[in-house]
Each structure stands twice: as structure tokens, then as C-alpha cells.
N, C-alpha and C positions, 0 to 999 in steps of 0.2 A: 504494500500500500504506500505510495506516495505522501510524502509531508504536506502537510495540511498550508496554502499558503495563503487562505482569503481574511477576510476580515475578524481577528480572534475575537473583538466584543460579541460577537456572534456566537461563539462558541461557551460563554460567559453565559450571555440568554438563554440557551439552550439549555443547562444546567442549571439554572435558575439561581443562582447565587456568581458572588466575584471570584475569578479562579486567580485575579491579579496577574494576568497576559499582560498587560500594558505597564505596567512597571507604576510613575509619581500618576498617572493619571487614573490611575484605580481608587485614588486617596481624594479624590477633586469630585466637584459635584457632574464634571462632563461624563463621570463613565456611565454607559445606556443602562445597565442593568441596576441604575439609580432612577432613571427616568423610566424605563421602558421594562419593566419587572416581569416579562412573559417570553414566552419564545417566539424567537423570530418568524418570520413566512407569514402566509395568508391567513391560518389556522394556529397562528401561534397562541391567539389568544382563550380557545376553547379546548384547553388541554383536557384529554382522559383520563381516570385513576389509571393508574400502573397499576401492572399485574405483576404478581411475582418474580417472573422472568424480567419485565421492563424494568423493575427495581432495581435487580440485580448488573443489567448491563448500564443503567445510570452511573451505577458506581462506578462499572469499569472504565468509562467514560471519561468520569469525571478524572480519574486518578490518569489516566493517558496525558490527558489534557492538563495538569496539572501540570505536569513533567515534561510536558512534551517528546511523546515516545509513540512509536507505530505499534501497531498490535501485536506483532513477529517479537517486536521488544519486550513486551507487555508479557507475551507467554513465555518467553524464556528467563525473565526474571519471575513468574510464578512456579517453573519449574523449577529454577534454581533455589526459591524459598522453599518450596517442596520439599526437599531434599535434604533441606538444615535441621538441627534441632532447636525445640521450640515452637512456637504458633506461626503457621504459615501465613497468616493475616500478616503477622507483625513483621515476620520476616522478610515480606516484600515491601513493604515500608521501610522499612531499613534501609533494604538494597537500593532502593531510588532514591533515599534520600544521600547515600554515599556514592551517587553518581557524582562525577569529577564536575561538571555542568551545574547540579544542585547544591554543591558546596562551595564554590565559587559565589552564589548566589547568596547562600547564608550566609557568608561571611562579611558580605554588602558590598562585593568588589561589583556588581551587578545589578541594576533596576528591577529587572527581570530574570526571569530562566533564560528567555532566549537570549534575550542579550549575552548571557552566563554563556549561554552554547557557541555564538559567535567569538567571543573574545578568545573561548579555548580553542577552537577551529580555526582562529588564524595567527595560534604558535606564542599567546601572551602571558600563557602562565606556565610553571615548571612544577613538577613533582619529588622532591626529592634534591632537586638540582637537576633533572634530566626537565628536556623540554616534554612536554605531551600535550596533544594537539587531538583527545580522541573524548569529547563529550561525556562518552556512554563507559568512562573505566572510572571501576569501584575501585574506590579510596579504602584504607585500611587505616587500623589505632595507628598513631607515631604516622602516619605521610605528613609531612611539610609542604604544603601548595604556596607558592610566590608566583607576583610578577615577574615577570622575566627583566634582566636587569636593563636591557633597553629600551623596553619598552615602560620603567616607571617614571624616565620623563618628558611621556608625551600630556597632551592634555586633559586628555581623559583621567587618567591615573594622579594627574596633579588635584585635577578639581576634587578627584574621590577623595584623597586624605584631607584635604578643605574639610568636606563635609557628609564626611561620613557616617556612620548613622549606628555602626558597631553593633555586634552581634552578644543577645542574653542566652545563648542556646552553648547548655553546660558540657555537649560534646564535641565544642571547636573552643579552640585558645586563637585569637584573633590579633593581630598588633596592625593597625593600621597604619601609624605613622611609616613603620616596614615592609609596609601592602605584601604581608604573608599572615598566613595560619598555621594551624598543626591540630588535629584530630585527636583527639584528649581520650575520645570514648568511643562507643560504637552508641547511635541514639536512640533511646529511648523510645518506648509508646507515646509518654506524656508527652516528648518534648516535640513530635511533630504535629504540627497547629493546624494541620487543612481537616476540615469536616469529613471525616470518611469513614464509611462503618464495612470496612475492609472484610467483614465476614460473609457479607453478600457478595462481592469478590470468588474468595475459595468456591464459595456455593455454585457459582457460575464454572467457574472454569471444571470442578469437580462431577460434575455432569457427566 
């Protein structure tokens, strides 16, 4: 399946709640799913109840969308949570949230995810000290993510330590004035903040 490239406040509507795709403007009275609280299209406004199964695929939906991940993505990280010990709910939340892409993002070097995906896609942040340039690779306890040393003085990167906005989430050690981090913990249930009742997830996929 192809990356989704149309309009994401749409995708926002559709879901019926902010999934925060647009980064400061999520925070502003401009984002639609402040004005326009139904789903998009002709029929958007005469929704159905969900049936058990639509419930189910809302979520999966929503958490795709979240992260910005294709479905082929989506099953291979439920497979790989499969497979761990522990709640497979939690364990796929995990896993995306230690995508190199969502970490970046925590840590506020990023507005957005996507933006998070583009900055690592075009070679700006290092792991370790090695360059990686690959969105979708899981971070581990102890990885050290930085800017890459060239690229912390361009403008972007200057204006971020301006004003930066720093991260309260107990499984990343943050130093911005350094524009790096380091992975403290592996995170928690509590500590991830998006609305998702991940057991209608397994349910689905468990089928």
C-alpha cells in the first residue's frame, strides 16, 4: 500500500478526535477537527454505530495513523509483539513508540512525526555516533540519538534549542542545549499518551 499523501486533517476527521499530523497547528483554533467535528465526505455527517469489527479496525486505524506506518508495517510489528513476553497490546506500543522516527519526535527535535521521518530520511540525526537515515529502526535502552554534527548549525536546529519545549516522558534523558538524547528505559503503558484501547487491536488481527 502506498503512503498516504492527501490532506492529513482529513485523516484527523475521520477518526474523530486530533491525531496531531500537523504539528503547532493542532494546538490553534485553525485545526478542522475543532471546527468540523464529523467525518469528512458527503455522508460524513450521518455516521453509523460500529459494529464490533468496525471498532476494532478504528483502532487499527487510528494507531497506523498515529505513526504513520503502512499496514505490511503495522503486521509485522504485531507479529513481532506476538512473539515477546508480556501483553501483546502493550508490546506493540512499545515497539512504535521506539521507532527511531517517534523518538526523535519525543524528544521535541520535531513538530510532528512526519517531520521526525523526514529529518531522519535525509541523514540529520546519528545513533550511536553512526549516521542512520532508516525511520522504521527500533531504538534500544542506552542508544544515544544526536544531530549530526553538521547539521546542528543550520537553522532549523538553531531555532529548536531557542525554543524548545523538552520532553517529561521518564524513558528518554533529553539535553537540548546538545540537540541529543539517550533512552533511559524501555516505555511504559502509562507513559504513552494517545487514546488507544490496543486490545481491540490483538482482537482484530487475532482472527
Amino acid at each position: 500500500m502506498a503512503r498516504y499523501t492527501g490532506p492529513v486533517c482529513r485523516l484527523c476527521r475521520r477518526e474523530g478526535q486530533k491525531l496531531y499530523l500537523k504539528g503547532d497547528k493542532c494546538y490553534t483554533d485553525k485545526c478542522p477537527v475543532a471546527k468540523r467535528n464529523y467525518a469528512p465526505g458527503q455522508h460524513g455527517q450521518s455516521r453509523k454505530k460500529l459494529t464490533e469489527y468496525g471498532l476494532q479496525l478504528r483502532e487499527k486505524q487510528k494507531v497506523r495513523r498515529f505513526y504513520g506506518i503502512q499496514e505490511s508495517q503495522m503486521r509485522k510489528y504485531f507479529n513481532m509483539a506476538d512473539r515477546m513476553h508480556g501483553i501483546t497490546g502493550e508490546n506493540l506500543l512499545k515497539l512504535l513508540e521506539l521507532r527511531l522516527d517517534n523518538v526523535v519526535y519525543r524528544m521535541g527535535y520535531a513538530s510532528s512525526r512526519a517531520e521526525a521521518r523526514q529529518l531522519v530520511t535525509h541523514g540529520h540525526f546519528t545513533v550511536n555516533g553512526n549516521k542512520v537515515n532508516i525511520p522504521s529502526s527500533i531504538m534500544k535502552v542506552g542508544d544515544e540519538i544526536e544531530v549530526k554534527a553538521k547539521s546542528k548549525n543550520s537553522p532549523k536546529f538553531k531555532e529548536l534549542v531557542e525554543n524548545h519545549r523538552g520532553s517529561t516522558l521518564p524513558w528518554l534523558e533529553v539535553h537540548p542545549e546538545e540537540l541529543k538524547g539517550r533512552i533511559v528505559a524501555e516505555p511504559a503503558r502509562e507513559d504513552i499518551d494517545i487514546p488507544i484501547e490496543e486490545h481491540l487491536i490483538v482482537e482484530l488481527y487475532s482472527k
